[in-house]
C-alpha positions in Angstrom: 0.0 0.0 0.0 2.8 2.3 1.0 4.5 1.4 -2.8 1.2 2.6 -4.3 0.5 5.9 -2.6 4.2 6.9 -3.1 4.0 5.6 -6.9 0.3 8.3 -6.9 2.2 10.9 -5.2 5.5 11.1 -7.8 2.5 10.5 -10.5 1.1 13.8 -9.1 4.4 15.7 -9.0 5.2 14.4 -12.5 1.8 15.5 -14.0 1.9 18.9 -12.7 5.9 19.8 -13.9 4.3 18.8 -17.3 4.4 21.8 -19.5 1.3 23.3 -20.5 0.2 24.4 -23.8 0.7 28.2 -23.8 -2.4 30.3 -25.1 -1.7 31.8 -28.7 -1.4 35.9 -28.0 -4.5 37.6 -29.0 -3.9 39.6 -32.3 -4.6 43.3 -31.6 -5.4 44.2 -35.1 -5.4 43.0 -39.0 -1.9 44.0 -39.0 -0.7 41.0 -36.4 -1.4 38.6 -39.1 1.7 38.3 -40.6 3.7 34.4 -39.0 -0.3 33.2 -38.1 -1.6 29.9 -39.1 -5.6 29.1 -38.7 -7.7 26.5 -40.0 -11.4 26.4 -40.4 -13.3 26.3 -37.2 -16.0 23.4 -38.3 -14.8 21.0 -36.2 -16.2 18.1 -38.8 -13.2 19.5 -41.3 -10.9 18.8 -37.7 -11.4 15.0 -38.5 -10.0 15.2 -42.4 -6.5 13.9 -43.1 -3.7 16.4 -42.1 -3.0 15.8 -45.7 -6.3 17.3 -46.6 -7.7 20.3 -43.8 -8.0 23.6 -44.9 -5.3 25.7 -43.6 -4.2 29.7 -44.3 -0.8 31.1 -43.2 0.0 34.5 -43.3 3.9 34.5 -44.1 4.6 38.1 -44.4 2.5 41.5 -44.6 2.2 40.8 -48.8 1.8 36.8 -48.9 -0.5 33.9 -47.9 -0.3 30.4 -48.7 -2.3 27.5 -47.8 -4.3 24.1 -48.4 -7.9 24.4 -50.1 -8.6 21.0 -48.8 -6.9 19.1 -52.3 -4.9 21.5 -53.7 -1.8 23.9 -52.0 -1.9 27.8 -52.9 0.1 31.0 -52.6 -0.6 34.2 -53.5 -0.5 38.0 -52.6 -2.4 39.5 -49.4 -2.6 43.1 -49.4 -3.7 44.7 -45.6 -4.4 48.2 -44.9 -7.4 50.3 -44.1 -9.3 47.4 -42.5 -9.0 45.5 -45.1 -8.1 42.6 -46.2 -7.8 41.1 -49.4 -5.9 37.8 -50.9 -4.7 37.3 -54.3 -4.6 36.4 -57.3 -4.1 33.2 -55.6 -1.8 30.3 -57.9 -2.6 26.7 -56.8 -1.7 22.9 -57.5 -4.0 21.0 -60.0 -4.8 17.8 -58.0 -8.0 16.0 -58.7 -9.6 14.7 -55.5 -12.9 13.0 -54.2 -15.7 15.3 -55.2 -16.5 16.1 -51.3 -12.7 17.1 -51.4 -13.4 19.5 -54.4 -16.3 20.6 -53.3 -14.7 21.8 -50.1 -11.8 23.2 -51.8 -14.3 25.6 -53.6 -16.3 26.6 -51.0 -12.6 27.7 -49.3 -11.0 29.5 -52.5 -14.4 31.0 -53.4 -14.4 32.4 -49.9 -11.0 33.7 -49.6 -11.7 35.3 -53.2 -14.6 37.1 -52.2 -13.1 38.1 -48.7 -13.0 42.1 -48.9 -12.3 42.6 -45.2 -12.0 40.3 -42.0 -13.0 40.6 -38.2 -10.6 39.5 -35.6 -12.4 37.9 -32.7 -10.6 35.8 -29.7 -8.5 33.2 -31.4 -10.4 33.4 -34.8 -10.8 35.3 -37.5 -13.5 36.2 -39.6 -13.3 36.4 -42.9 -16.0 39.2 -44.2 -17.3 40.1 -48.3 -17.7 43.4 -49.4 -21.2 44.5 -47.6 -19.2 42.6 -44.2 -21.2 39.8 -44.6 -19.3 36.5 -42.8 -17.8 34.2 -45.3 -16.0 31.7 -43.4 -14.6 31.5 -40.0 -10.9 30.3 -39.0 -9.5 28.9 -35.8 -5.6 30.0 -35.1 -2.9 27.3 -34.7 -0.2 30.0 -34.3 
């Protein structure tokens, strides 16, 4: 018994010297998103393939790249005045499954249409032209 509760009690220690995830800073404005990385935040697109989720990285203050779900991109992001706008975007030219395709449209035509974007706590929404929402994104970091 004596084994057991000093094996439970180093367990304890052990567990709580563990490091713990550190929250990703909150971005105080458009600006910040340059060395992000978000996915989308339906959580049914969290159970795809690494291979095959969405993702969108800001690189630098002029360039985003990403997966559409099939198919990688790159392209130009232009910031300023609230805005936010990507491309022309180039991509690969992989065929997939249709539900693959179909995703990867409903991301590109989203990004495409994106005029502006609202930044809320660790996700950011991607807004059209009249600031309707077009697609939400969850940040990884």
């Amino acid at each position: 018994m004596k084994t057991l509760s000093a094996v439970l009690a180093l367990s304890a220690v052990l567990v709580g010297c563990g490091t713990q995830p550190q929250a990703l800073p909150t971005l105080a404005s458009l600006q910040a998103l340059p060395g992000t990385q978000w996915v989308p935040a339906e959580p049914a697109l969290a159970l795809l393939p690494m291979a095959q989720r969405p993702e969108l990285q800001f690189v630098s203050p002029t360039q985003v790249v990403g997966n559409s779900g099939c198919n990688r991109f790159a392209g130009a992001l232009h910031l300023g005045g609230g805005g936010l706008q990507m491309g022309p975007l180039a991509g690969t030219r992989r065929a997939c499954a249709d539900e693959l395709m179909a995703l990867e449209n409903r991301v590109l035509r989203a990004l495409d249409a994106t005029r502006s974007a609202r930044l809320e706590p660790g996700q950011l929404v991607l807004l059209d032209a009249r600031g309707g929402e077009l697609m939400r994104w969850v940040q990884q970091r």
